[in-house]
ZAKOL-69898 format. One line per 2 residues: number of its first residue (from 1); their letters; for each residue x, y, z of C-alpha. Coordinates in nm, 4 decimals. Example, Ala and Ser with C-alpha at 12.3 -4.5 7.8 and 13.67 -1.06 7.14 Angstrom:
% ZAKOL-69898
1> AS> 1.2300:-0.4500:0.7800; 1.3670:-0.1060:0.7140
This chain:
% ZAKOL-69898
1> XX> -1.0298:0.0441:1.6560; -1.3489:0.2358:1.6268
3> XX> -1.3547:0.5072:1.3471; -1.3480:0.8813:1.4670
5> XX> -1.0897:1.0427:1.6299; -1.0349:0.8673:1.9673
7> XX> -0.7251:0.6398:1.9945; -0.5145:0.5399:2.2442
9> XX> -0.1370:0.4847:2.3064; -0.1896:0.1189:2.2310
11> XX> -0.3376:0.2099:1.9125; -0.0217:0.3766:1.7856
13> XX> 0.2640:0.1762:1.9850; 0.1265:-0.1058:1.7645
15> XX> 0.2745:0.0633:1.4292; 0.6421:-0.0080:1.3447
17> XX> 0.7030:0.3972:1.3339; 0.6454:0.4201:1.7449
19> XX> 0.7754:0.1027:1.8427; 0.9797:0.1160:2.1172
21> XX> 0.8649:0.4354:2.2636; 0.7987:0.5336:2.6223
23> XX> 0.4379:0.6537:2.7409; 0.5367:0.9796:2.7697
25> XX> 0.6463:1.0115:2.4687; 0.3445:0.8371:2.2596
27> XX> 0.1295:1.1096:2.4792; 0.3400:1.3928:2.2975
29> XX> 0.2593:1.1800:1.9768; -0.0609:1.1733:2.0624
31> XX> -0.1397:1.5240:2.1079; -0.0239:1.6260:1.7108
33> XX> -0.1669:1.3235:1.5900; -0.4557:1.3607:1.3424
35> XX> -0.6948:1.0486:1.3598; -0.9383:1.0466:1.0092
37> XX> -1.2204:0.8340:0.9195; -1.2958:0.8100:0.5379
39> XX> -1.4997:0.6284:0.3030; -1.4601:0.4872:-0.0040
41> XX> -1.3198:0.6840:-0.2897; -1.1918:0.9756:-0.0789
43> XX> -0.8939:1.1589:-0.2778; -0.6573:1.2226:0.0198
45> XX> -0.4227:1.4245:-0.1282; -0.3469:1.5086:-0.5198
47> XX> 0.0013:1.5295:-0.6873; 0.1781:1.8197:-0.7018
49> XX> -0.0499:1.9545:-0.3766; 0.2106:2.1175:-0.1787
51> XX> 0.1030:2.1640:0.2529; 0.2089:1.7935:0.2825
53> XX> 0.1162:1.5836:0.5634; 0.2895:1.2212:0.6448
55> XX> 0.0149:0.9672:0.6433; -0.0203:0.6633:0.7706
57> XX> -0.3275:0.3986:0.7117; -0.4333:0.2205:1.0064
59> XX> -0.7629:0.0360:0.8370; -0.8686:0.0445:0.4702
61> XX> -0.6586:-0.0061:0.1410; -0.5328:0.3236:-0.0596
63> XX> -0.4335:0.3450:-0.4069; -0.1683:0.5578:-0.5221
65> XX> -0.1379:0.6709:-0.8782; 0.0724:0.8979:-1.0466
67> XX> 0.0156:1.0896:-1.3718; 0.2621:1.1683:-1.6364
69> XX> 0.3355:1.4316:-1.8773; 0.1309:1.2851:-2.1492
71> XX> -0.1909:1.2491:-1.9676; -0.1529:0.8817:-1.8289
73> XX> -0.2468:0.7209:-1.4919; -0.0338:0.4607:-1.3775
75> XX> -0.0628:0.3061:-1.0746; 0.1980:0.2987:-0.8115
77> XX> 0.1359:0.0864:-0.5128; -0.1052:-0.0048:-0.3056
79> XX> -0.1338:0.0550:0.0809; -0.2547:-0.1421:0.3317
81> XX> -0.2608:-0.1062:0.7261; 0.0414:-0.0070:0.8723
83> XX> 0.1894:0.1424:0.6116; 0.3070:0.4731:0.5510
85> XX> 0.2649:0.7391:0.2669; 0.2727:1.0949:0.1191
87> XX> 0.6015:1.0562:0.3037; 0.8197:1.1179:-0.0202
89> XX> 0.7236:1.5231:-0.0088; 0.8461:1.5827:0.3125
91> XX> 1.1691:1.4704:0.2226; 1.2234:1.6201:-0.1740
93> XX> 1.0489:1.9286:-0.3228; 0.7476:1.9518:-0.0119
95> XX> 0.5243:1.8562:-0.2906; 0.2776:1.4816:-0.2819
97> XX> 0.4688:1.3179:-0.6353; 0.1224:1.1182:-0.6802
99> XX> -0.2574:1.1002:-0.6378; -0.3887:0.8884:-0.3375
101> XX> -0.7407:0.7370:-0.3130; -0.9291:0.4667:-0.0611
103> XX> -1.0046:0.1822:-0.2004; -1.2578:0.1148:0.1028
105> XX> -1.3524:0.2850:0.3983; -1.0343:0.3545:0.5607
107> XX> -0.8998:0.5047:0.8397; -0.5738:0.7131:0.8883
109> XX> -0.3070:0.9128:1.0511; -0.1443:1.2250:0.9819
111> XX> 0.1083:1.4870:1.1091; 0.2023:1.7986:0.9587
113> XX> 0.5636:1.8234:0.8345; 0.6889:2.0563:1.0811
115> XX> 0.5262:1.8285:1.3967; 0.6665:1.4618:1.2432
117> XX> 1.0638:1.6346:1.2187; 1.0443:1.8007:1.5780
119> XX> 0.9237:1.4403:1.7167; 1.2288:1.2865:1.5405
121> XX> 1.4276:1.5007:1.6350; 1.3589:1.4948:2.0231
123> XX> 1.3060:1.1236:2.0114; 1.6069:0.9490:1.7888
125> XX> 1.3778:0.6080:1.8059; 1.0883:0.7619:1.6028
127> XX> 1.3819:0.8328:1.3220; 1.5332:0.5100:1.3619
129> XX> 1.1991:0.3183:1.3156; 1.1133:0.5698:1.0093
131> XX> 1.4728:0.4521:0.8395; 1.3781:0.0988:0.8658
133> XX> 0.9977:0.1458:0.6809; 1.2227:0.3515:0.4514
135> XX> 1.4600:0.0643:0.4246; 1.2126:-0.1555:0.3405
137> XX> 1.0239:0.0320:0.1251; 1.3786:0.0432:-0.1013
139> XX> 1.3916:-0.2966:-0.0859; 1.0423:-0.3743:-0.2276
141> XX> 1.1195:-0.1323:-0.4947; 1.4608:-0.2962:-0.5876
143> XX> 1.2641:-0.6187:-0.5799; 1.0056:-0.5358:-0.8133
145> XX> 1.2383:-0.3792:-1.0689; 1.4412:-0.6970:-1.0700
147> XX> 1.1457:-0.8415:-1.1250; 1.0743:-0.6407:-1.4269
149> XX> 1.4362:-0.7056:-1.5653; 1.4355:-1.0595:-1.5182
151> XX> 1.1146:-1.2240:-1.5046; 0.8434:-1.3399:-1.7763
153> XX> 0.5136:-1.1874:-1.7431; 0.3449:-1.4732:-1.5910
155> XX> 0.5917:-1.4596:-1.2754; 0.5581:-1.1162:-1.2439
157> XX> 0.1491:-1.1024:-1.2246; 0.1768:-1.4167:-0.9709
159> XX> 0.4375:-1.1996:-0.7341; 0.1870:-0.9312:-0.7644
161> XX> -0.1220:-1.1663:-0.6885; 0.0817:-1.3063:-0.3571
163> XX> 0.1966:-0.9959:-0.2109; -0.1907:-0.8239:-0.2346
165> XX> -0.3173:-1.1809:-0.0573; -0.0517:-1.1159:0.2151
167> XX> -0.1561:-0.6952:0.2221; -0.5603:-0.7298:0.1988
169> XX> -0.6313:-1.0739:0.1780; -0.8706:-1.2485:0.3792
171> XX> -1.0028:-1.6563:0.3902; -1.3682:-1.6954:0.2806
173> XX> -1.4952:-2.0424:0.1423; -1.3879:-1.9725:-0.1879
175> XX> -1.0461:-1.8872:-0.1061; -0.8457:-1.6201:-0.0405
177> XX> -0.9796:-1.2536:-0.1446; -0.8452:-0.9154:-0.1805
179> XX> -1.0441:-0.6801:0.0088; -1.0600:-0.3891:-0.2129
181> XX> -1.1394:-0.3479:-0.6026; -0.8790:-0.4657:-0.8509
183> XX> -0.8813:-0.3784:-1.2086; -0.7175:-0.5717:-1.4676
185> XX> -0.5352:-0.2650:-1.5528; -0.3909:-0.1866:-1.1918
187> XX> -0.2633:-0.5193:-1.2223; -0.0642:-0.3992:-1.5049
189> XX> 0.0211:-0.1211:-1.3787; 0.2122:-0.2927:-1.0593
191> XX> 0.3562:-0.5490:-1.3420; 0.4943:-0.3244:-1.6233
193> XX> 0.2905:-0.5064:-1.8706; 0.0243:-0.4089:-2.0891
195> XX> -0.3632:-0.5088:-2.0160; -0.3637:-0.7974:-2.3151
197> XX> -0.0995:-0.9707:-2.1299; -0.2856:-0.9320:-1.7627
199> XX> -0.6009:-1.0355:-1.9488; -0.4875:-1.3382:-2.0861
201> XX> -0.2911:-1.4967:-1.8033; -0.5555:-1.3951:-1.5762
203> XX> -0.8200:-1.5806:-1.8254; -0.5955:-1.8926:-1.8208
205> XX> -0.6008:-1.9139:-1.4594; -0.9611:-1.8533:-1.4153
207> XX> -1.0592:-2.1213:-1.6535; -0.7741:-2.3315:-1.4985
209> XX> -1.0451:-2.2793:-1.1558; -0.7114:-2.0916:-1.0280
211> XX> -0.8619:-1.7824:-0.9109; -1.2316:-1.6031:-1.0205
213> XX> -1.3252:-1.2529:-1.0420; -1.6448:-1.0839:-0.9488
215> XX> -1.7436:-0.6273:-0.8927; -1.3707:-0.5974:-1.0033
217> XX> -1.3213:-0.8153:-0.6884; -1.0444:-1.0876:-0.6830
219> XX> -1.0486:-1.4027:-0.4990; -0.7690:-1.6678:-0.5691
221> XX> -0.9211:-2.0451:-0.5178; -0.5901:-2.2497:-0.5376
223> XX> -0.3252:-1.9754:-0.3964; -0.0583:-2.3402:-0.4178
225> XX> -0.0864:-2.2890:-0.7819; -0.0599:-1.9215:-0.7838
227> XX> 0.2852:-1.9892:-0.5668; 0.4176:-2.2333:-0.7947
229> XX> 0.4041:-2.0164:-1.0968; 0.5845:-1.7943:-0.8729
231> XX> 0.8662:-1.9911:-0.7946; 0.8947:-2.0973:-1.1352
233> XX> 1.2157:-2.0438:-1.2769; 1.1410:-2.1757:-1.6107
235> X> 0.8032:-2.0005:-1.6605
């Protein structure tokens, strides 16, 4: 898809939130949706903005971050195409409950709050399809706080590792790497650890020839090995 605002109703019956629907009704989609290019390091919206928008990435990798009462950044997730966001304001107190950044240049969709509930309410399959992105997004979260309960550090960084590969990896000669910068302290972040901890394994497995870093960009050389410390029960 070419950046600017032109799209098409292939374009958007090719996301998971307008599966299903009829021409027609992607041309009523169509005509509230709003089609962004932006480069790299754009702040899309900032927490506690209020005006929200539902937002969803179609190229690029966001970063969303959320700031606590004490000062601190933590980050929250990362986005990749396909996925929705900003989506937790329309829903709760109309305010964005983080900060959201691109990563790279990205391009997105957006519909104001008053546009996205009309279209689900006309059309139930719009609503149905948000429920199950909803759904999974639950899941993921109920996933990574098991993980948090129950795993060792090590398991939890390699979980971390796989699911970015499978977001915003891509295969170069070197092996498999994640298209946008990662700092050792998002990694953290994402893993409830501190930075010592990320810094160590992450040292262990780039002497081990395991994965390399290079600009804050990460490229995992045996992704096998990665797996296996994910699977490990015993780790």
């Amino acid at each position: 898809m070419k950046p600017g605002p032109q799209f098409s109703r292939n374009d958007l019956s090719s996301l998971v939130l307008f599966e299903g629907l009829s021409p027609s009704v992607l041309d009523e989609v169509i005509a509230v949706t709003r089609c962004r290019a932006l480069a790299r390091d754009t702040r899309i919206f900032n927490q506690g903005d209020g005006h929200v928008r539902a937002h969803l990435l179609v190229e690029g990798s966001v970063r969303i971050a959320q700031t606590g009462s004490d000062g601190g950044q933590i980050v929250v997730r990362f986005i990749g195409p396909g996925e929705m966001f900003g989506t937790v304001a329309l829903f709760t107190d109309g305010k964005y409950p983080a900060d959201a950044d691109t990563l790279t240049d990205a391009i997105e969709f957006s519909w104001s709050e008053a546009d996205l509930l009309k279209l689900m309410s006309a059309h139930s399959q719009i609503a149905i399809n948000a429920l199950k992105i909803v759904g999974k997004r639950i899941q993921e979260a109920q996933n990574r706080l098991r993980e948090l309960a129950t795993q060792p550090v090590e398991r939890r960084i390699a979980h971390t590792l796989l699911r970015l590969s499978k977001q915003a990896g891509r295969d170069t000669p070197d092996g498999v790497k994640i298209s946008f910068p990662l700092r050792r302290k998002d990694i953290a972040d994402i893993c409830g650890t501190t930075l010592f901890s990320v810094s160590r394994v992450l040292t262990t497995w780039e002497k081990a020839g395991w994965l390399a870093t290079r600009d804050q960009h990460l490229t995992i050389a045996k992704i096998s090995e990665i797996q296996r410390i994910g699977d490990n029960e015993t780790v």
